[in-house]
C-alpha positions in Angstrom: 114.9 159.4 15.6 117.5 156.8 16.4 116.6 154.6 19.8 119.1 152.4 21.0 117.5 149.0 22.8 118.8 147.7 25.7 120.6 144.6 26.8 118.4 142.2 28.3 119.2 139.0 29.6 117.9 135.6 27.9 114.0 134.7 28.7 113.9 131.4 30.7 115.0 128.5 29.6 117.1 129.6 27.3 120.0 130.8 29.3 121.8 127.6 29.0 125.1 129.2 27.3 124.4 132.1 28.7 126.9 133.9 31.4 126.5 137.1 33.3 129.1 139.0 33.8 128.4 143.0 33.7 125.8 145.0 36.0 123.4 145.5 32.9 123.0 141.6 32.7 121.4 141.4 36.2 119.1 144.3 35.3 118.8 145.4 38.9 118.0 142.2 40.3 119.5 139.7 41.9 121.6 136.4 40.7 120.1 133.6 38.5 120.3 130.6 40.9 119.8 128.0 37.8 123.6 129.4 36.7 126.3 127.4 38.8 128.8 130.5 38.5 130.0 133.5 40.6 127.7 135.8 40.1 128.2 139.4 41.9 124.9 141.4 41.1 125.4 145.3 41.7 129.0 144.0 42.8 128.0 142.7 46.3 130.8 140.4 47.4 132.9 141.1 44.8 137.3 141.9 46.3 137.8 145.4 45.6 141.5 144.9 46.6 144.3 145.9 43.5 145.3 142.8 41.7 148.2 144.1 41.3 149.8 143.5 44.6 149.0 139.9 45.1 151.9 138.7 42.5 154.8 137.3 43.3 157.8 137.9 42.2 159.9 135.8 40.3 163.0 134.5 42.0 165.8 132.6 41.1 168.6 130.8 42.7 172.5 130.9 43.0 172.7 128.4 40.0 169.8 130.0 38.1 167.1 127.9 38.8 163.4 129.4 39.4 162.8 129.2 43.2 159.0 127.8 42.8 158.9 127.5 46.7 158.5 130.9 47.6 154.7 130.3 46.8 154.7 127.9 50.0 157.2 130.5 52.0 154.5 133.5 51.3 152.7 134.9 54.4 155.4 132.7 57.0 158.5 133.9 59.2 161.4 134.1 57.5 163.1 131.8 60.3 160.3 129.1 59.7 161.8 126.0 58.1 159.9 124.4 55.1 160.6 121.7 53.6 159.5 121.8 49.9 162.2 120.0 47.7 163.2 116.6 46.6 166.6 117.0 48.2 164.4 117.5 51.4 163.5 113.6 51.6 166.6 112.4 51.0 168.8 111.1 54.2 171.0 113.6 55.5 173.9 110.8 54.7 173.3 110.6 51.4 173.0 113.9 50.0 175.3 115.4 47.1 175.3 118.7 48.8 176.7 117.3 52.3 179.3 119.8 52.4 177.2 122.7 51.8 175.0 121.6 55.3 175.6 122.8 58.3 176.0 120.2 61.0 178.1 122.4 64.4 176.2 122.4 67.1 174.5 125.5 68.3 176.5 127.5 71.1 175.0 127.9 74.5 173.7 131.4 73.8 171.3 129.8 70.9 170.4 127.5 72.7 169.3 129.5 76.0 167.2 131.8 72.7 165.5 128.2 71.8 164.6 127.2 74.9 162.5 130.7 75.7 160.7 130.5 72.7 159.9 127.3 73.5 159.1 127.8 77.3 156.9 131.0 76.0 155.0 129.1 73.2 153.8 125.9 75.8 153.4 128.8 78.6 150.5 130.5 76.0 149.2 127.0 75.5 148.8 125.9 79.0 147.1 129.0 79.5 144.7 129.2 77.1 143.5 125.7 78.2 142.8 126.9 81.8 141.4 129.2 80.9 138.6 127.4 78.8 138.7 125.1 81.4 137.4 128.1 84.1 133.8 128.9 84.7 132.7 132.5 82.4 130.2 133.8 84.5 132.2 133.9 88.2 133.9 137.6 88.4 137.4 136.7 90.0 138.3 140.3 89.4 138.8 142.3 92.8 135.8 145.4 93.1 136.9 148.7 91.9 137.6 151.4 94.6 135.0 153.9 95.5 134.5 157.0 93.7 133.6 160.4 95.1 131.3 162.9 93.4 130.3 166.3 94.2 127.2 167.5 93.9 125.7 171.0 93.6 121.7 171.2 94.0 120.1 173.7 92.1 117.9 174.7 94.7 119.8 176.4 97.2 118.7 177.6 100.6 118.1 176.9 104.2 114.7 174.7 103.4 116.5 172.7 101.2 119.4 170.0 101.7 119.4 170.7 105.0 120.6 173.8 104.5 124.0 172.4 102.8 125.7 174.2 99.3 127.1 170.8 98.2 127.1 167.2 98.9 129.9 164.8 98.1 128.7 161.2 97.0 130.1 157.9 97.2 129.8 155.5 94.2 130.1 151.8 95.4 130.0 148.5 93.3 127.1 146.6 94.4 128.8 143.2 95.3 126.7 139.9 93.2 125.9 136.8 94.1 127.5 134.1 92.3 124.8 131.5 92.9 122.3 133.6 91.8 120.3 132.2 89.1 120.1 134.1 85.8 117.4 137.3 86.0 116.8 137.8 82.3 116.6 134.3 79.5 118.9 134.5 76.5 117.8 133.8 73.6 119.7 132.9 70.6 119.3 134.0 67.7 120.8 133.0 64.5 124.5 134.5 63.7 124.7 137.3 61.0 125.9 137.2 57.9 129.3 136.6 57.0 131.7 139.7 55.9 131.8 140.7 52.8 128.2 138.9 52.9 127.5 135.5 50.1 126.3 136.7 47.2 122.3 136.3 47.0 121.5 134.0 44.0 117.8 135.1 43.8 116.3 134.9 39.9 114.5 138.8 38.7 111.0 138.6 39.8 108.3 137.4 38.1 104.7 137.5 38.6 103.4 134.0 40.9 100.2 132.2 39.2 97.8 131.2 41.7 98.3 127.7 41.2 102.0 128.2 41.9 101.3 130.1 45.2 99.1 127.0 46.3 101.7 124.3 45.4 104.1 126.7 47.6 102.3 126.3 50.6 103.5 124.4 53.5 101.8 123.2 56.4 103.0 123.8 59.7 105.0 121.4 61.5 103.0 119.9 64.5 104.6 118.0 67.1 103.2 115.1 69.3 105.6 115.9 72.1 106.4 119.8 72.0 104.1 122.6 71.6 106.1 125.4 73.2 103.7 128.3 71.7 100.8 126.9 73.1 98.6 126.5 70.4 95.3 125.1 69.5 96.4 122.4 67.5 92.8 120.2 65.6 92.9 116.6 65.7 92.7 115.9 62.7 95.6 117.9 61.8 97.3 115.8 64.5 96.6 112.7 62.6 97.4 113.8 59.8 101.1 115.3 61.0 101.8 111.5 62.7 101.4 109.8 59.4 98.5 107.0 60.1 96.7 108.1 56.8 100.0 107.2 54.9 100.5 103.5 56.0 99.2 100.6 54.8 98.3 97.9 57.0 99.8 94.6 56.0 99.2 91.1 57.1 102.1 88.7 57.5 101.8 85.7 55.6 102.9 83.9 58.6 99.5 83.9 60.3 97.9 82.1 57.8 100.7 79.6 57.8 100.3 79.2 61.4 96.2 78.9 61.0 97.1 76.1 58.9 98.9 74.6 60.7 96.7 74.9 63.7 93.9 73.3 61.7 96.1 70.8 60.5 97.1 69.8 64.1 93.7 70.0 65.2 92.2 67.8 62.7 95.1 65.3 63.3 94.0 65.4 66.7 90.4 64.6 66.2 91.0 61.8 63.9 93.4 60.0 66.7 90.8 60.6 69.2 88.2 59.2 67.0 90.7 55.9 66.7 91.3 55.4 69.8 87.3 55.5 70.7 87.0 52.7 67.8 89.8 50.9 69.3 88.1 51.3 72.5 84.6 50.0 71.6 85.7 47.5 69.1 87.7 45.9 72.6 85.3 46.5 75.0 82.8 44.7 72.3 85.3 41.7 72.3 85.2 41.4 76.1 81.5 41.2 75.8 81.3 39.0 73.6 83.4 36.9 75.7 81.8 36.9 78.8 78.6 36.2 76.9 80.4 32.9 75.5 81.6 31.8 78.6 78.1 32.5 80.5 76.7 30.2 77.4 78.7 28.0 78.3 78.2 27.6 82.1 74.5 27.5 81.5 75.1 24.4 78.8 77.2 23.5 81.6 74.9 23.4 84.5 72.1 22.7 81.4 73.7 19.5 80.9 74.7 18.0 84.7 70.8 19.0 85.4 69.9 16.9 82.9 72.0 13.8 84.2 74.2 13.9 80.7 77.9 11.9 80.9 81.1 14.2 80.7 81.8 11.1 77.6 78.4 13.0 75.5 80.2 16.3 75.5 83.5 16.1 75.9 84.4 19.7 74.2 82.4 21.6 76.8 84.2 19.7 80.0 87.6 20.6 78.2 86.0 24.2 77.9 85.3 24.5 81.4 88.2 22.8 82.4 90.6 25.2 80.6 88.6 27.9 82.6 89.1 26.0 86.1 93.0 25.6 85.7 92.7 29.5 84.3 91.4 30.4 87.6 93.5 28.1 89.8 96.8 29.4 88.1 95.6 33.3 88.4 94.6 32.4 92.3 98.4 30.7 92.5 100.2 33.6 91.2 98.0 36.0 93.3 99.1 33.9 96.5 102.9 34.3 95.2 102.8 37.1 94.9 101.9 37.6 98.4 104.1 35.7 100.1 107.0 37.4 97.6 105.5 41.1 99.3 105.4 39.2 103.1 109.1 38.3 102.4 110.4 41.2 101.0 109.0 43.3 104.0 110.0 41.0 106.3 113.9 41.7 104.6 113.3 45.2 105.0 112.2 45.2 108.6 115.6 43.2 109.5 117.7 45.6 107.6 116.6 48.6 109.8 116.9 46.2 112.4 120.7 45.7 111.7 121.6 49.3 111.0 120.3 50.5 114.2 122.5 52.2 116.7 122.8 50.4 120.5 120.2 52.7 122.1 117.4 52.4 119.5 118.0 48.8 119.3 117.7 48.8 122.9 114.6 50.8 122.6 112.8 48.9 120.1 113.7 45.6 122.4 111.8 47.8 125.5 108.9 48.6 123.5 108.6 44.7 121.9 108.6 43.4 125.3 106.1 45.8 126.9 103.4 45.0 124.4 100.1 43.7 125.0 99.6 39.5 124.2 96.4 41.4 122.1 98.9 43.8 120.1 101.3 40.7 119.8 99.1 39.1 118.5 97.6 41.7 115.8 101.2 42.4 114.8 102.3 38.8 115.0 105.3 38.6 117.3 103.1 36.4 119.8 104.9 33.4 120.8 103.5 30.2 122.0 104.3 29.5 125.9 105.7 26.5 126.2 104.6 24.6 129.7 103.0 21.5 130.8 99.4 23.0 131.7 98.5 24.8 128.5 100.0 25.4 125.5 97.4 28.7 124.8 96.7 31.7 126.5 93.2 31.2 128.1 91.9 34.9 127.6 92.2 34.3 123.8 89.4 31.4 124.5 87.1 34.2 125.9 86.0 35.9 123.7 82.4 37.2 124.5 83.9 39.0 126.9 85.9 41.7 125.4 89.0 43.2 126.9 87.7 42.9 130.4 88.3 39.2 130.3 92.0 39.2 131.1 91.1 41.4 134.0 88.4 39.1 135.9 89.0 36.2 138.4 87.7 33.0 138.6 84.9 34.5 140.8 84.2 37.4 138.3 85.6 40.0 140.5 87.8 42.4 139.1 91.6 42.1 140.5 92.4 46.0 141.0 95.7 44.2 142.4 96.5 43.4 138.7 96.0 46.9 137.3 97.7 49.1 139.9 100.0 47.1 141.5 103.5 48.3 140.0 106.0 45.5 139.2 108.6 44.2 140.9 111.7 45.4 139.2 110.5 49.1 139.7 111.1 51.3 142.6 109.2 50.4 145.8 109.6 53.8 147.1 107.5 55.6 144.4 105.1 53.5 144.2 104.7 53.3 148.5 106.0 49.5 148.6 103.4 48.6 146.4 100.5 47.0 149.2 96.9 47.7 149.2 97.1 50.4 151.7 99.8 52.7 149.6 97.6 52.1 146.9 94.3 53.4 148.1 96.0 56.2 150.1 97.5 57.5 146.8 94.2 57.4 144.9 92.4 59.5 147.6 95.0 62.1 147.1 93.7 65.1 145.6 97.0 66.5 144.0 95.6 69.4 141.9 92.0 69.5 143.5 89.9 67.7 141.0 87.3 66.7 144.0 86.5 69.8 145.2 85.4 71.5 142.4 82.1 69.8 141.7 78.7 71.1 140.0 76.5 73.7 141.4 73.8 71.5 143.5 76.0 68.6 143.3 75.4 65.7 146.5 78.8 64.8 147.8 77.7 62.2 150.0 75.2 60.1 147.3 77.2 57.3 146.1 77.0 56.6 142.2 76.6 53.6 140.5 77.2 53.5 137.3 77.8 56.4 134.4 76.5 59.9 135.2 72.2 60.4 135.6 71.0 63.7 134.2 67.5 64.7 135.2 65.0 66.3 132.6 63.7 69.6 134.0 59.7 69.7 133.6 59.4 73.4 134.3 58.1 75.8 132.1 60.0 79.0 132.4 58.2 80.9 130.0 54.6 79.6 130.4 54.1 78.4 126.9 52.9 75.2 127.6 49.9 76.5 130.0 49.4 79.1 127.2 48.8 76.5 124.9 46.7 74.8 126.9 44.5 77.6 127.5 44.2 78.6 123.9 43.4 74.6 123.0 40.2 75.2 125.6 39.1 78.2 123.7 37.5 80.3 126.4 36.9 83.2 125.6 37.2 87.2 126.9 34.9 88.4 129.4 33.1 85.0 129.9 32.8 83.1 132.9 34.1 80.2 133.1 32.6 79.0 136.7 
């Protein structure tokens, strides 16, 4: 027996050199995808068209040269220029073959040929654009006529159809809405394959260990934002699809620097505030220390005049104390200075306001100066001295046990009501009713806005008061607590007798 074995390809890994090029090398399988190569297993994709058609011709021209540019002419109009030689590049002007070029111009018959394939070619352009540019889904096609149908029942009599043979029917377009929204959702779905379809580089199958089959799995993709299907996704699975397993958490090295820093300033801090409480004990210690001196030295001092001792005994003492006296005297000396420097300089002020002052607050401030009180003069000090024979000083200022009410008294002790209310002379007689004693008291016993008739509830109109208001203290007992004290203070008791 003679058995023939059959062609098998290479086992893997060792197809390296190897090509496949006949059916028998794919062995009913599909194509070996670790083979960069056209491969057409059981001849799927493979052009079936006759090679023999698809040659060109070769062509020469009127000198004998090859025409190579019939390979860029293939598949064109014959009326389509193309440019595809040396000569081509060269300016028109230049050319060897200048004669040979024909340069009349077209006659008007060409031209009108030219100008409608050019009108038709921008016309097909123009159009296409609108219409890309129109909406797809609005019908702007006018609704079909009706169509009429007969129709013959199968039932026939006078119980059916109302007793008719036939009936003709009329078929109608049923007219749409174009702003109705969409009734059914489209879905897409991935385009087909392309014609003839790629070739399928798939390896022959093998058997899958079980290790292979686990490596191959591949978790699900979860999303944080879109779960369209609905489903019930674990948490952990969540936190394992957003990655927080995978980072690692890193500290910039920045903090520390700025920790440092922050102790560093800190630290500075404390030791200038522990300085300056040194500096600030170590002077207030001086100052004591001082003080205590110069109390020793007053008590030797006051010691030593006690004691009857010459100022010739202890002469460095008296030059101690007498540094300390002319100390005093010059601090009390530029204290006063100062003073009179502040007196001066708001006395300057005080005339400058004066100075810029308009007419009628000058005028104003003049009123108001001479209107004063001698008393408010006198506290503000713009009281000046009356010069006359009798006195030389105002004779209320003399007075004063008396108060305010001295200025207002006469020899007598009586008060002058002359000298409060009469008005003076340069004002107007007429509001003031000439200004005698009579006028006066008539305008005080006016009641204008009847203040003297509304009085207290049990007042006495007639009883003249002297003096501020009286109030009396009511002694009655409204509620009867005091005689119920009284009683309980007694202690009688229930259902005795006290007779």
């Amino acid at each position: 027996m003679s058995s023939t074995e059959k062609k098998r390809p290479p086992s893997y890994g060792n197809r390296k050199d190897w090509k496949p090029r006949t059916l028998e090398d794919f062995e009913d399988g599909g194509a070996f995808p670790e083979i960069h190569i056209a491969q057409y297993p059981m001849d799927m994709g493979r052009n079936k068209i006759n090679k023999s058609g698809g040659a060109l011709p070769l062509q020469v021209d009127a000198e004998g040269n090859i025409r190579f540019d019939e390979i860029a002419r293939q598949g064109h109009n014959e009326t389509k220029v193309i440019h595809s030689q040396f000569k081509d590049l060269v300016p028109m002007n230049q050319r060897s073959d200048i004669e040979q070029v024909n340069l009349e111009r077209p006659n008007e018959d060409e031209v009108k040929e030219t100008t409608e394939k050019t009108r038709d070619a921008l016309e097909k352009i123009v159009q296409g654009k609108i219409r890309a540019a129109q909406p797809k889904n609005v019908k702007t096609d006018k609704p079909s006529e009706p169509t009429y149908i007969r129709y013959t029942p199968g039932q026939q009599g006078e119980s059916y159809n109302s007793g008719a043979g036939q009936r003709i029917i009329r078929m109608v377009e049923m007219p749409v809405d174009p702003m109705e929204p969409p009734k059914f959702k489209h879905k897409k779905i991935p385009r087909g394959p392309p014609s003839p379809p790629a070739p399928v580089l798939h390896s022959p199958p093998r058997k899958v260990s079980a290790k292979e089959q686990q490596e191959w799995v591949i978790p699900p993709c979860i999303s944080n934002w879109k779960n369209a299907k609905g489903y019930t996704i674990p948490l952990d699975k969540r936190l394992a699809a957003d990655g927080r397993g995978l980072q690692e958490v890193t500290i910039n090295d920045n903090f520390a620097k700025l920790s440092e820093a922050l102790f560093a300033a800190d630290r500075h801090a404390r030791e200038e505030v522990r300085q300056r409480a040194l500096m600030r004990e170590k002077l207030s210690q001086k100052e004591k220390e001082e003080k205590e001196k110069r109390l020793r030295m007053l008590a030797q001092k006051a010691r030593e005049e006690r004691a009857g001792i010459s100022k010739s005994t202890n002469f460095s003492g008296s030059v101690v104390a007498e540094s300390e006296s002319e100390s005093e005297s010059d601090e009390e000396k530029v204290k006063e200075r100062e003073d009179i420097r502040q007196d001066r300089r708001k006395e300057r002020e005080r005339e400058y306001r004066l100075s810029r002052m308009g007419a009628e607050q000058r005028a104003k401030h003049l009123a108001r100066e001479q209107n004063r009180d001698i008393s408010e003069k006198i506290a503000l000090g713009l009281a000046k001295p009356t010069v006359s024979k009798e006195s030389l000083y105002d004779s209320r200022l003399f007075n004063q046990s008396e108060g305010l009410s001295s200025g207002f008294k006469d020899e007598e002790g009586k008060i002058c009501a002359s000298s409060i209310y009469n008005p003076k002379k340069n004002y107007d007689s007429d509001q003031f009713g000439g200004g005698n004693e009579e006028s006066i008291n008539k305008m005080l016993n006016n009641d204008r806005f009847g203040i003297n008739s509304k009085v207290f509830q049990g007042a006495d109109k007639t009883q003249v008061r002297e003096g501020p208001v009286e109030f009396e203290k009511e002694e009655a007992d409204p509620f009867g607590f005091s005689q119920f004290l009284d009683e309980a203070k007694k202690g009688s008791k229930r259902g005795m007798d006290t007779t």
